[in-house]
C-alpha positions in Angstrom: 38.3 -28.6 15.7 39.3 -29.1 12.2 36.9 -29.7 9.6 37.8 -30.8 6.3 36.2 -29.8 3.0 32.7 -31.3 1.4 34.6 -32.5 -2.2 32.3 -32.0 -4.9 31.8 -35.4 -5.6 30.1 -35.7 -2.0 27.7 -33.5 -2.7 27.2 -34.9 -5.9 26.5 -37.8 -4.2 23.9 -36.5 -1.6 22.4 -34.6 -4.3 21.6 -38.0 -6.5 20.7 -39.4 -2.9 18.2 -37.3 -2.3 16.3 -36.8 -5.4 16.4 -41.2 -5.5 14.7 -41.4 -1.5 17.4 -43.9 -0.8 20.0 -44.0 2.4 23.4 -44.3 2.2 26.4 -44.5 4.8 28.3 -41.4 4.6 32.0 -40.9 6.0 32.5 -38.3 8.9 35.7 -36.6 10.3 35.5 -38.8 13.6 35.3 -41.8 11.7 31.9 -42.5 12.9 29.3 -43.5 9.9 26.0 -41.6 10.1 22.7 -42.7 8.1 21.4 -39.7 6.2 18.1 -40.4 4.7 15.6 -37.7 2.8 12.9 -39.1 4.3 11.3 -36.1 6.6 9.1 -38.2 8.9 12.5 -39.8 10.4 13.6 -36.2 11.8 12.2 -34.4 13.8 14.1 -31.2 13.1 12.7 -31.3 9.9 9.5 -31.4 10.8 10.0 -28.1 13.2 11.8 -26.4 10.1 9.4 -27.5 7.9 6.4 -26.0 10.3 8.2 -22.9 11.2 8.7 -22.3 7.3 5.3 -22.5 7.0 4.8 -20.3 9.7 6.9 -17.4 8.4 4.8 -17.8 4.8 1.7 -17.6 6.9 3.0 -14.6 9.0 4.1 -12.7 5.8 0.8 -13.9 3.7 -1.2 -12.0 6.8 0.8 -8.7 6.5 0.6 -8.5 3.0 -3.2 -8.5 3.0 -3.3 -6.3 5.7 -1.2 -3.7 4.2 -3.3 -4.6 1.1 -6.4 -3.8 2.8 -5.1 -0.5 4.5 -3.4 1.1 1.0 -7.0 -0.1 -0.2 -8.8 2.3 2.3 -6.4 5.1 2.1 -6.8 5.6 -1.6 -10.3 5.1 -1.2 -10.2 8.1 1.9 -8.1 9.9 -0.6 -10.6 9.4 -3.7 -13.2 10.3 -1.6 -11.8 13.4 -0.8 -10.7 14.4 -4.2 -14.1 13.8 -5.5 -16.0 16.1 -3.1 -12.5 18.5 -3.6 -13.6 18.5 -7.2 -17.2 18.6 -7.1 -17.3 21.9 -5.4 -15.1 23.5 -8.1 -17.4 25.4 -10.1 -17.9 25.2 -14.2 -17.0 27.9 -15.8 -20.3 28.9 -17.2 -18.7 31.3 -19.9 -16.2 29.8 -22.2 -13.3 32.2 -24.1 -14.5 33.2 -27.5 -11.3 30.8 -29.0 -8.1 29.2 -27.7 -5.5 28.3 -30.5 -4.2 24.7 -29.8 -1.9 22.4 -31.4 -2.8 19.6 -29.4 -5.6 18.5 -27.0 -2.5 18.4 -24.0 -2.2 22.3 -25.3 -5.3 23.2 -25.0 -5.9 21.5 -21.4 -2.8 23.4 -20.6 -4.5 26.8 -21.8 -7.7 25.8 -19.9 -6.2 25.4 -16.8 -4.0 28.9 -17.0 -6.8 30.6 -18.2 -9.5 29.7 -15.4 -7.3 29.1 -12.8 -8.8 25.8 -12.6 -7.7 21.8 -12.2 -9.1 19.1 -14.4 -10.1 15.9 -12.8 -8.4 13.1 -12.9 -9.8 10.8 -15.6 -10.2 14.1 -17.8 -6.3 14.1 -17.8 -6.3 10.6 -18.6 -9.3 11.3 -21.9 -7.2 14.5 -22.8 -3.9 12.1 -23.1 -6.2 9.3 -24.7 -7.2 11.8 -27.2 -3.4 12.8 -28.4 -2.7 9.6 -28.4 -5.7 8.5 -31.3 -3.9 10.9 -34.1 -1.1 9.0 -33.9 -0.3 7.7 -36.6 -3.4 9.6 -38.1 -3.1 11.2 -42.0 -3.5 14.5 -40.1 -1.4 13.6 -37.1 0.7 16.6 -37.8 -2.2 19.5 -38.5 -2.9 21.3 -35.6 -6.1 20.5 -33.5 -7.3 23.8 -34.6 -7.7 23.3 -38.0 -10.0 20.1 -37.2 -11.6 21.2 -34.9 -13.1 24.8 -33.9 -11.7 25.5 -31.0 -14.8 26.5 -29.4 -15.8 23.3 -29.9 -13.1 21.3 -28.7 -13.2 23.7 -25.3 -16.6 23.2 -24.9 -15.6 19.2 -25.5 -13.4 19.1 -23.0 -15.9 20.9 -20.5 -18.5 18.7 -20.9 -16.2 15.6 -20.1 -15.1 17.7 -16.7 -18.9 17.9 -15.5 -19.3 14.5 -16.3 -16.5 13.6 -14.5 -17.1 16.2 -11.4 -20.7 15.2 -11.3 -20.8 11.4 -11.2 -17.4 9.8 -10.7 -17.5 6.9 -8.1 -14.5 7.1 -5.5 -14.5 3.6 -5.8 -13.5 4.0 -9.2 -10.8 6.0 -8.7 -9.3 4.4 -6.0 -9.3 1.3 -8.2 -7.5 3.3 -10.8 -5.2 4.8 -8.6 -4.3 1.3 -7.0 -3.2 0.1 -10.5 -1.0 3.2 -11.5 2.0 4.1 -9.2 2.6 7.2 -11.3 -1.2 8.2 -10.9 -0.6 11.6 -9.6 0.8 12.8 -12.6 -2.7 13.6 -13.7 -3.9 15.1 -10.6 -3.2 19.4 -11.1 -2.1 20.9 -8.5 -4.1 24.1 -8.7 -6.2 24.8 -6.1 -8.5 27.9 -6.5 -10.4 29.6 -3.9 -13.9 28.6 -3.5 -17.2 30.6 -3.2 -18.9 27.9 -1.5 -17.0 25.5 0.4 -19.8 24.6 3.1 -21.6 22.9 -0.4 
């Protein structure tokens, strides 16, 4: 069979045909004239395309949700877990007489050599929030130590750990987690031996 070319202009045509609702006789190879109409209710095929279509959309609304629903419950499992990980991770209860820092990152950094120990989660994200508040700051270039004690700041940055040990809702984190691809960044992975672990 030989099938010749739709010119441009024919589609032009259709196109304008369509968006007007009108019918028009349209030339065909065999020299037969078909009526081609936009109006849906006269085809039948339409209306199975049109149905199927909506099928499909339904189909792929479904599996979205559910895969919704199960990342939902595995970073809640996972929050869960972290959260009892980190709440049987004990508090130093004797702090080094003074770490030198430059920065609140620098002196999580030295914390975590130093004790052997992980920082939660959100006390990653405070540390970072913290660096982030001298920008731009008339000291922004002074090292943390000089406005700060450092005992203080390390004591600081304890106090925001057992906050966030003690009473963190997995719920929350998950929620976090959900919202930030990159959230494991802040997660250390340092794992120290525990005294306890049948808390």
């Amino acid at each position: 069979m030989n099938y010749r070319p739709i010119s441009d202009s024919l589609i032009d045509k259709f196109l304008l045909m369509e968006s007007s609702g009108t019918t028009m006789k349209m030339a065909m190879p065999f020299g037969e004239q078909v009526d081609v109409s936009s109006d849906e209710s006269s085809s039948s095929d339409g209306d199975d395309h049109k149905a199927e279509s909506e099928q499909m959309s339904n189909n792929i609304a479904v599996n979205q949700v559910v895969e919704e629903l199960v990342s939902e419950d595995a970073f809640l499992r996972r929050a869960r877990m972290y959260q009892e990980y980190m709440q049987l991770v004990p508090i130093p209860t004797q702090t080094h007489s003074s770490i030198p820092c430059t920065s609140w990152a620098g002196l999580a950094a030295s914390i975590k050599k130093l004790y052997g120990q992980p920082l939660h989660y959100l006390t990653n994200l405070c540390i970072k929030q913290r660096d982030q508040m001298r920008i731009g700051a008339d000291d922004e270039v002074d090292p943390l130590e000089m406005l700060i004690h450092p005992t203080k700041a390390e004591s600081s940055i304890w106090l925001m750990e057992e906050v966030h040990r003690r009473t963190s809702s997995p719920h929350y984190l998950a929620k976090l987690w959900l919202a930030d691809p990159m959230y494991h960044v802040y997660i250390d992975p340092i794992f120290p031996k525990l005294q306890n672990p049948s808390k």
